[in-house]
ZAKE-341181 format. One line per 5 residues: number of its first residue (from 1); their letters; for each residue x, y, z of N, C-alpha, C. Coordinates in nm, 3 decimals, padded with zeros to 5 digits. Layout:
<rs>
NUM = a = X Y Z X Y Z X Y Z | ...
</rs>
This chain:
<rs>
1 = xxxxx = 10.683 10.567 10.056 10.719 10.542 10.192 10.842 10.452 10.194 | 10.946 10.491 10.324 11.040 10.367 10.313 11.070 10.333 10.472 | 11.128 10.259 10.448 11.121 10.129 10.547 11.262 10.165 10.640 | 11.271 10.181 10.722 11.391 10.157 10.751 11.470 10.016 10.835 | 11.606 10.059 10.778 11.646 09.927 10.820 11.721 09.905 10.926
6 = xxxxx = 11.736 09.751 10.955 11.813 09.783 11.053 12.010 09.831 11.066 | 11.998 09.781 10.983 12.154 09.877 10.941 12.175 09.996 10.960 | 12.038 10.103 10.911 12.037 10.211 10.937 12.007 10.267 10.823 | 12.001 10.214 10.734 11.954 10.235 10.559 11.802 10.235 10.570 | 11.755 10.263 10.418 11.624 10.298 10.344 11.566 10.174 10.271
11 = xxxxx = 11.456 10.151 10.278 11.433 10.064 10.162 11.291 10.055 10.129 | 11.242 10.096 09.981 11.092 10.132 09.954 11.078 09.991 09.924 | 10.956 09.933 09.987 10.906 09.811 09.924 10.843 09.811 09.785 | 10.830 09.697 09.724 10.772 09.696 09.591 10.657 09.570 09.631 | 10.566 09.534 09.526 10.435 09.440 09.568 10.505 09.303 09.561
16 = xxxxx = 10.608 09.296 09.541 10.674 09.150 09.513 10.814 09.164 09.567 | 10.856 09.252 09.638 10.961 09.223 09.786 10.951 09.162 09.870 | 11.040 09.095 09.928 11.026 08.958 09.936 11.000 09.000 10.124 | 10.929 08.986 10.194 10.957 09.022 10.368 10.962 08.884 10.409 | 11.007 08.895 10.547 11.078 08.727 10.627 11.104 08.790 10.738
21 = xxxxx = 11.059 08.659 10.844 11.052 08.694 10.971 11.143 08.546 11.008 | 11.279 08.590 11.045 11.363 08.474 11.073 11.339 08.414 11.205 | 11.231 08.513 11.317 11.240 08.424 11.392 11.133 08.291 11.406 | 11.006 08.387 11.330 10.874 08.255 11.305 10.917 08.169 11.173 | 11.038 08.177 11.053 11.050 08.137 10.954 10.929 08.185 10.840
26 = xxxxx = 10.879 08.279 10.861 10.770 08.320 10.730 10.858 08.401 10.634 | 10.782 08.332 10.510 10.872 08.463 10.389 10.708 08.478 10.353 | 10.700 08.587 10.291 10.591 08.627 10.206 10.629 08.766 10.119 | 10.555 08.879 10.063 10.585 08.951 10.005 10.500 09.079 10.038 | 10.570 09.215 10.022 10.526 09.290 10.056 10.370 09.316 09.987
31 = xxxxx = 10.332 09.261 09.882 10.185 09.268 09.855 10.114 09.220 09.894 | 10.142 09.068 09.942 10.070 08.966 10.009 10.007 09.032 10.164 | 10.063 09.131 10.201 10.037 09.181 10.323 09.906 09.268 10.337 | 09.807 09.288 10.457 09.695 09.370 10.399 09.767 09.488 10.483 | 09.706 09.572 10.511 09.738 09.749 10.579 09.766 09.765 10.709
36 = xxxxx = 09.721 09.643 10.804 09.769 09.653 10.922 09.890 09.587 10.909 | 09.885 09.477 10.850 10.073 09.443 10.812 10.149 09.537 10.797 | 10.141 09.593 10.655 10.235 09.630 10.633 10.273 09.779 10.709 | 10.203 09.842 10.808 10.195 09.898 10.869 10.259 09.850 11.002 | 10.285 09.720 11.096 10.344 09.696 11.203 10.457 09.683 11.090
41 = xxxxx = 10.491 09.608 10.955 10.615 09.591 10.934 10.708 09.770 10.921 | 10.632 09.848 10.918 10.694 09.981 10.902 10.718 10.036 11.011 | 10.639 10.002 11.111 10.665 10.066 11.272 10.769 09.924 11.353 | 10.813 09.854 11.267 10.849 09.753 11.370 10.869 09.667 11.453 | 10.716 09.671 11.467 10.668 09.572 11.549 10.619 09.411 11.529
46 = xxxxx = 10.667 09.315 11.651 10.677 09.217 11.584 10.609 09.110 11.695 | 10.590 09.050 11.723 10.551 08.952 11.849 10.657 08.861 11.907 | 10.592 08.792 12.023 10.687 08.738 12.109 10.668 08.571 12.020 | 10.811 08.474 12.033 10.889 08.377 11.970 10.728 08.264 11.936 | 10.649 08.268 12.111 10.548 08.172 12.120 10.395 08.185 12.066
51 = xxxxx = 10.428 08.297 11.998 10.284 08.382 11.940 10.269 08.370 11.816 | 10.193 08.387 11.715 10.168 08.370 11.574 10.244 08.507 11.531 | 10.306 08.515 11.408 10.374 08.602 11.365 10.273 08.698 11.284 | 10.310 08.809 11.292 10.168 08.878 11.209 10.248 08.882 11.095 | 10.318 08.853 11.043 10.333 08.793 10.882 10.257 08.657 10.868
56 = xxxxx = 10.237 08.605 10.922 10.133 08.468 10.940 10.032 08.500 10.893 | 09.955 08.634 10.949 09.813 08.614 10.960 09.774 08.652 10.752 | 09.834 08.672 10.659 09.837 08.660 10.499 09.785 08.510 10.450 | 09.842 08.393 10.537 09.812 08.319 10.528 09.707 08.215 10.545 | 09.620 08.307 10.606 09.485 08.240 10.661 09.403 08.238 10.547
61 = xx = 09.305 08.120 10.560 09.220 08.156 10.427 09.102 08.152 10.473 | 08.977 08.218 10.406 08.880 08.275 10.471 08.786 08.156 10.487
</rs>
């Protein structure tokens, strides 16, 4: 599967690509993500500035 970008380019993730959300400041990695992640990160979708970033939610611990 690949990703597209916003440039307009391709890009297949690997388990240790690095993803970042500049507007919540999260970096994490495309493995760190579970299936609904990496699934909004493929469709795009992202939340509003005052909301938890769903790259966030990797970081919760159980």
């Amino acid at each position: 599967m690949a990703l597209k970008l916003e440039g307009g380019g391709q890009f297949v993730p690997k388990a240790e690509s690095e993803i970042r959300c500049d507007v919540h400041g999260i970096v994490t990695t495309w493995g760190e993500l579970d299936a609904i992640q990496q699934l909004a990160v493929e469709e795009g979708i992202d939340t509003a500035e005052d909301l938890e970033c769903l790259l966030a939610l990797s970081r919760r611990s159980a």
